[in-house]
C-alpha positions in Angstrom: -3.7 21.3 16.6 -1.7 18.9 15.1 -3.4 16.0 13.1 -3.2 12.4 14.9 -5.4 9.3 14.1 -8.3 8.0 15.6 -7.9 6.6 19.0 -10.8 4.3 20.4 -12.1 2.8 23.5 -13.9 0.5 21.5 -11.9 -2.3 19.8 -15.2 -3.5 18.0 -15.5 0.2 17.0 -12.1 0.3 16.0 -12.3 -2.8 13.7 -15.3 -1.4 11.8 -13.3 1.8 11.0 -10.4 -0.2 9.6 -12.6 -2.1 7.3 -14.5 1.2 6.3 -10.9 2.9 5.4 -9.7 -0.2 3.4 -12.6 -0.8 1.6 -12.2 2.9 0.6 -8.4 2.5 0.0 -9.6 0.2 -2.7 -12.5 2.1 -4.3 -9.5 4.4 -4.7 -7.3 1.8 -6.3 -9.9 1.0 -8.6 -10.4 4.9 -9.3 -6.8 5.4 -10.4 -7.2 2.0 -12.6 -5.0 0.3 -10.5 -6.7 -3.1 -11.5 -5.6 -6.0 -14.0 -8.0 -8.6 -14.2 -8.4 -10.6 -10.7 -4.5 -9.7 -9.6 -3.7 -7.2 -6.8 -4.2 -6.7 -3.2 -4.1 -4.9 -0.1 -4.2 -6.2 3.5 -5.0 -4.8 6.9 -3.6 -6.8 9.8 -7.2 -7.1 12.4 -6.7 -4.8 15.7 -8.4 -7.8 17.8 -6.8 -10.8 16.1 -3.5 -9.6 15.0 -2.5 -13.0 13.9 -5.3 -12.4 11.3 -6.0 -10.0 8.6 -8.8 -8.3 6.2 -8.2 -9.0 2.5 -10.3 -8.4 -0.4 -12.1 -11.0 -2.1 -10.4 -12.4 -5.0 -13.4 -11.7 -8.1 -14.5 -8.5 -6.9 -13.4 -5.2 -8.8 -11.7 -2.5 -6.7 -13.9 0.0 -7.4 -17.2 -1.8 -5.8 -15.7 -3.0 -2.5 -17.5 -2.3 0.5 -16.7 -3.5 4.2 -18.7 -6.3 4.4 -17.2 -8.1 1.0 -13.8 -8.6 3.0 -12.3 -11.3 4.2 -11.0 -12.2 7.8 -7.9 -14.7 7.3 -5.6 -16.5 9.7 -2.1 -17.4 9.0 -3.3 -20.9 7.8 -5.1 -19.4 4.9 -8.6 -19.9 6.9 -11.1 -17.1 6.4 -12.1 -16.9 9.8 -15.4 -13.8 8.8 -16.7 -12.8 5.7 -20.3 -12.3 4.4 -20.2 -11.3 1.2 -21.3 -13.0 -1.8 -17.1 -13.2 -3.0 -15.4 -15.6 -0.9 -12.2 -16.9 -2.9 -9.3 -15.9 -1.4 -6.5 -15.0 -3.8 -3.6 -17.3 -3.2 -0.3 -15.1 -4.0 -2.1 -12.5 -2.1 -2.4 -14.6 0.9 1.7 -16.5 0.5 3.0 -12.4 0.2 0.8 -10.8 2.5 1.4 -13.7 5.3 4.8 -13.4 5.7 5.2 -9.7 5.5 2.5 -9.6 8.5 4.3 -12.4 10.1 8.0 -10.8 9.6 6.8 -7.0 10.5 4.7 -6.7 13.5 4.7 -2.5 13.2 2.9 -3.1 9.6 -0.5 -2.7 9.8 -1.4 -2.6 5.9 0.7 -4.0 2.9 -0.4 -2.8 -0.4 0.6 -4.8 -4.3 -1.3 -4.0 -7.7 -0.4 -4.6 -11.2 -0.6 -0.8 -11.9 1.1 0.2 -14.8 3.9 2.2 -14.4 5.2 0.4 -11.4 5.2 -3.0 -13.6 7.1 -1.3 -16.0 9.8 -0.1 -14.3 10.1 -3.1 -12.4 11.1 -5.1 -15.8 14.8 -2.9 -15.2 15.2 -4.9 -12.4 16.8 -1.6 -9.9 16.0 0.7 -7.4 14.8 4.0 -8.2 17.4 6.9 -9.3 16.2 10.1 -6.8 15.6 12.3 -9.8 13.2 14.5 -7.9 11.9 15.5 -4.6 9.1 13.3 -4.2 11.5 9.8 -5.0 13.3 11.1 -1.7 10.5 9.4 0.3 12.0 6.4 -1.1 15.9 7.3 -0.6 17.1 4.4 1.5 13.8 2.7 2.1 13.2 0.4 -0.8 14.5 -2.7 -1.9 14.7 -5.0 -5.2 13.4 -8.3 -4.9 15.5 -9.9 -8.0 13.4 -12.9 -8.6 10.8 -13.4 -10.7 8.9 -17.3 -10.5 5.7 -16.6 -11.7 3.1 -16.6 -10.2 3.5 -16.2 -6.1 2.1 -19.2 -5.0 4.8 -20.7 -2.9 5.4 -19.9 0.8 9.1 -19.6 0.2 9.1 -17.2 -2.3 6.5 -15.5 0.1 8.8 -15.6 3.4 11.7 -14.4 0.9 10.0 -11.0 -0.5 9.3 -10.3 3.1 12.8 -10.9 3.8 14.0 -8.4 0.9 11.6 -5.6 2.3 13.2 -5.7 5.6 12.8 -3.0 7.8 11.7 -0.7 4.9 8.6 0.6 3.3 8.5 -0.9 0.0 9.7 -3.3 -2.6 9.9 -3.2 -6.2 9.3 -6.8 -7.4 11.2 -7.6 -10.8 9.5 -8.1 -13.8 5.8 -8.2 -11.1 4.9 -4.6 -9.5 5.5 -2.5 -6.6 4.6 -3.0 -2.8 4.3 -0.6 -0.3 3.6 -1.7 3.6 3.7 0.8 6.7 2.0 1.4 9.9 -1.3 2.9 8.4 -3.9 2.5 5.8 -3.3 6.0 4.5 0.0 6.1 4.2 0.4 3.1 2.8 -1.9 4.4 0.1 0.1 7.7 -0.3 3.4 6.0 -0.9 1.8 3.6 -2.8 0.8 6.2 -5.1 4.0 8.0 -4.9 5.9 5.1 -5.7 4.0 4.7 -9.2 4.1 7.9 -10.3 8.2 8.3 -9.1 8.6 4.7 -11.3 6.2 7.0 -14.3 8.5 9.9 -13.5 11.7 8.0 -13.9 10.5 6.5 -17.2 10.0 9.6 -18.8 13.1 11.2 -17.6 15.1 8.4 -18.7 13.6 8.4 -22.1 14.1 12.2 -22.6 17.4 11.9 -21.3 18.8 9.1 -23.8 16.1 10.7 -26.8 18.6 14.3 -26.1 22.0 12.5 -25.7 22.0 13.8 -22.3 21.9 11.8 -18.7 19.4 12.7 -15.8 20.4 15.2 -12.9 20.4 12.9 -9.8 20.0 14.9 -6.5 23.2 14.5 -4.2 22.9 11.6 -1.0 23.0 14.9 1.3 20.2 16.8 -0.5 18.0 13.0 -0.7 18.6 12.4 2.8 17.4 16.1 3.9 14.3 15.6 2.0 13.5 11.9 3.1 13.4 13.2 6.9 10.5 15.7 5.5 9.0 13.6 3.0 9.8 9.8 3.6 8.6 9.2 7.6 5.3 7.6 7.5 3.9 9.3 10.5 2.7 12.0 10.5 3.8 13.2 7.5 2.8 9.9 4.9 -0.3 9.4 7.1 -1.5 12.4 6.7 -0.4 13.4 2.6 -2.8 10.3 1.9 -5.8 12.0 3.7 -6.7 14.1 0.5 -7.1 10.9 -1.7 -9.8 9.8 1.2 -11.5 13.3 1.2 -12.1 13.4 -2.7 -13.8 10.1 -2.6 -15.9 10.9 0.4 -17.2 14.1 -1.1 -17.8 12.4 -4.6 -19.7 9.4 -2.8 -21.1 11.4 0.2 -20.5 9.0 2.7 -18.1 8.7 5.9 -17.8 7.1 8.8 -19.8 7.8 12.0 -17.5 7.9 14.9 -19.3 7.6 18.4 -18.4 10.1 20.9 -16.2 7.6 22.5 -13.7 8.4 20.1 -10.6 10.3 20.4 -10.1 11.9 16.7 -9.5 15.4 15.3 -11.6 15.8 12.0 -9.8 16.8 8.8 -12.8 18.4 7.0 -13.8 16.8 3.0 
């Protein structure tokens, strides 16, 4: 049987399983080290308020977030729930996040984090070369937002990186990181993830390239095209790649999610 999401009866249910998944999408943030200090982000628009969504607290490392730390917030930068001790919400996450939820009513979770290589290879300002299979996903469906004003604190500069993303998955922003936003938690995590390590790839290539007197092989817009249709559609295929990052922190923490029998969901085993 093919693999499909969840499906519940219960929207209470349903909201208590998208916390659950984005706390763990940031456990697994923190796990990779994707962390710098206080910055970085990732948002899941609410299945019961959709003019709302969950955020972390801005304090909190990745790697210690649990579902009840998050915070419900409106479009007016109101946290509507939240019981956790951590209840600053982080400004330029809120001005990004905002408008991309606003702009993109099929986006269900947006992703930004300071990680390393991804800040790097923002600072060339350019969209990646597609040097290998895996930068396919990306062929076509990313953008450059060429702008850099500091910190995001502004509303405009907000409504204008969700105006460079468009209709596509991610953004690299210049001289700031990489964001990634798509219709599910785990695939926003897998092509998070894949973005960073195409940016990493692309570095090194680059710098063995020049170091040999020699230029990167690029594959052709045919071949990157072909591989995108396998590799680059979000469902099923980026949904379910970003399963195995979910199943190697269950088994290391031994905990999961208890779905009633109310639920409609095929099991992919940890």
């Amino acid at each position: 049987m093919a693999p499909r999401p969840p499906v519940f009866q219960d929207k209470l249910e349903e909201r208590e399983w998208l916390k659950f998944r984005l706390a763990q999408a940031f456990r697994i943030f923190g796990n990779m080290g994707y962390d710098e200090g206080v910055a970085g982000h990732i948002t899941v628009r609410d299945n019961i308020r959709p003019d709302c969504f969950w955020v972390n607290p801005m304090g909190k490392h990745f790697s210690l977030i649990q579902p009840s730390d998050l915070l419900l917030v409106d479009h007016n930068a109101k946290i509507q729930e939240g019981s956790g001790p951590f209840r600053l919400l982080n400004t330029a996450a809120f001005m990004i996040h905002s408008e991309i939820h606003k702009a993109r009513p099929d986006v269900m979770c947006a992703a930004h984090s300071h990680s390393v290589y991804g800040r790097a290879f923002s600072a060339l300002g350019k969209e990646l070369d597609m040097l290998t299979q895996d930068s396919c996903a990306f062929y076509k469906d990313h953008a450059v937002y060429k702008t850099f004003g500091g910190v995001v604190l502004d509303e405009e500069e907000g409504k204008h990186i969700a105006d460079t993303l468009g209709n596509k998955k991610a953004v690299i922003l210049q001289n700031h990181g990489i964001l990634v936003a798509t219709p599910t938690i785990e695939a926003t995590l897998h092509y998070y993830v894949a973005l960073e390590k195409s940016c990493m790839v692309q570095l090194l290539a680059d710098a063995a390239a020049a170091g040999t007197g020699g230029k990167t092989l690029q594959v052709t817009p045919k071949d990157a095209q072909t591989s995108y249709n396998v590799v680059g559609r979000v469902f099923p295929v980026g949904w379910f790649s970003g399963h195995p990052h979910f199943q190697v922190l269950e088994k290391k923490e031994g905990v999961s999610f208890k779905f009633s029998d109310t639920v409609d969901v095929l099991q992919i085993p940890v």
